[in-house]
C-alpha angles and dihedrals in degrees: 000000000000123000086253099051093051091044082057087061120114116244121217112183121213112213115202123152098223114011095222128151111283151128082278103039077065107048085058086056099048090042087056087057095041085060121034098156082065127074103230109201123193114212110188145126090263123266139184083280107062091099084065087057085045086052095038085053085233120143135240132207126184114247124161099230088142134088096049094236132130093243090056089053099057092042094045085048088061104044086052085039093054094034091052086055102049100035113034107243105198093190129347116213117201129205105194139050092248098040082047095055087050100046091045086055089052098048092051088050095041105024089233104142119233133206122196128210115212102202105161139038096256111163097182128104101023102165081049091052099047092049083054099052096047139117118004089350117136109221114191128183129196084218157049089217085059092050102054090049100055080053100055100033093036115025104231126158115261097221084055096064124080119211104212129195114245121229135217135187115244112274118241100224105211115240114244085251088055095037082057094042093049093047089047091060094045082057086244114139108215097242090073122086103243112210109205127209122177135178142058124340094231129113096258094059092052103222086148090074106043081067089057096049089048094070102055084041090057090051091057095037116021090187096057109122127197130203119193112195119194146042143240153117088323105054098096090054096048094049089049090050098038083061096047091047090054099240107107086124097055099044121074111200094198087172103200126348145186090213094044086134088050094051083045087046090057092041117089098225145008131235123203111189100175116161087192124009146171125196091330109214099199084059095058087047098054089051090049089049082057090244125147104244120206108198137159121267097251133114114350103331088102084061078060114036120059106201112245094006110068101005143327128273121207134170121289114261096014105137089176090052089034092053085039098056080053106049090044093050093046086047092054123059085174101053089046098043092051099040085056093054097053091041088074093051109116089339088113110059091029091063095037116152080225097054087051090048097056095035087060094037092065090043091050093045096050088049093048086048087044089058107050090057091052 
């Protein structure tokens, strides 16, 4: 390609306040590769994720969307201002509420359209949200549960809102060789029932009470084994309380890794302990690794989860429920042999990176059509 051809091709900018490691870190990712005749740019304050954006070959410019302030804001309003002159930005798409309200200054002052992602059940800042999601502005959601939820906390009209169809790249299903390989280096031997958790150390992910469902589980079943993969702001904590609860041998911290669908695909089952959740990605991972996947009954996990069938739903913030749904799962070979085969029926076409792509084509080409009649 010749410095003039790659200087034709269109520019969408991604807005995020911290590029992290998250469900929508992700979804930027997977949306560069959807589209390669298209140069993705990633505008945020900076984050743990930002070498995923170097291998992707995505850039990254600077903008202080973090921390939420109204001289962030301003300044944040310049740097897009300025990035959108310099470097033609055909449409900017924003995946949080202040990066929203940003990007939404910006494209009334520009004309550059703007789509926003709600990706999380955030109730603060209404008066904030609904100015962001104002006027022309395309709003899209991964759930029913979402949109609901930008209906009820933010008054939005339902017609205005997209459901889109998350996608998600094809899982690579460890061979038993490798599911035994894997389980050898984290020191596992593969007649223990491995309990996966993956995601982000923070409250709202409720790592906190998969440790306290672990004990009365080990009591039940000494061999149990969990493996927590993932970092953030809770680690410390967690460590501290996994030794005071005596259970330092039978939990795994992995922090972040690179395999983390290989270590779920050698585990026997998958927690999601979610106090508040979206579309939650490890969930649907876990269904297309053909595991059994036990999650609360918040956001959109019971459009996931069939009770019974694929996995098992209980209350947000039960220990007791939560150390129950894994006791049962760990007693029972059966029940988890045969909710990990169901978990794989229709997962597959329903989360596919194409059905995304073209859900967020149309959605990028009516805003664009939308615009130039403004």
């Amino acid at each position: 390609m010749t410095p003039s051809e790659h200087q034709e091709r269109p520019r969408r900018l991604h807005l995020i306040p911290r590029f992290g490691r998250g469900g929508a870190e992700q979804t930027i990712l997977d949306l560069a590769r959807a589209f390669p005749d298209v140069e993705t740019i990633v505008g945020s304050a900076g984050g743990d994720g930002l070498p995923a954006l170097t291998r992707a070959g995505v850039p990254w410019v600077p903008v202080p969307l973090l921390p939420s302030s109204p001289g962030n804001a301003v300044r944040s309003f310049q740097v897009i201002r300025q990035l959108v002159r310099d470097r033609p930005i055909e449409l900017i798409h924003s995946h949080h509420r202040f990066s929203s309200l940003v990007g939404h200054a910006v494209s009334r002052w520009t004309g550059v359209p703007l789509v926003c992602t709600v990706h999380d059940l955030a109730t603060g800042h209404q008066f904030l949200s609904r100015l962001a999601f104002s006027g022309n502005v395309q709003v899209t959601v991964f759930s029913d549960a979402v949109r609901a939820h930008v209906v009820q906390h933010f008054g939005m009209e339902n017609n205005r809102i997209h459901k889109i169809a998350m996608g998600i790249p094809p899982v690579s299903r460890p061979t038993p060789a490798e599911v035994t390989d894997i389980r050898r280096q984290a020191e596992c031997g593969t007649h223990e029932i491995v309990v996966g958790f993956c995601g982000r150390l923070v409250a709202e992910k409720g790592p906190d009470l998969l440790l306290q469902a672990a004990v009365t589980v080990l009591s039940r079943n000494p061999m149990a084994r969990f493996w927590i993969i993932g970092d953030g702001e809770l680690r410390p904590e967690l460590e501290s309380r996994m030794r005071e609860l005596g259970i330092s041998s039978r939990v795994t911290f992995f922090g972040w890794r690179n395999d983390s669908q290989q270590l779920l695909g050698a585990a026997d089952l998958v927690v999601v302990s979610s106090r508040r959740e979206g579309l939650c990605r490890v969930a649907v991972e876990g269904l297309l690794l053909g595991k059994p996947v036990i999650a609360t009954r918040v956001g959109s996990l019971p459009e996931l989860i069939r009770q019974g069938d694929n996995g098992l739903l209980i209350p947000p913030d039960n220990v007791a429920a939560l150390a129950e749904a894994i006791s049962l799962l760990i007693e029972s070979e059966e029940l988890r042999h045969g909710m990990g085969h169901r978990a794989l029926v229709g997962i597959e076409h329903q989360f596919s990176l194409e059905a995304m792509g073209l859900d967020f084509e149309a959605i990028y080409r009516s805003s664009l059509v939308i615009s130039r009649r403004s």
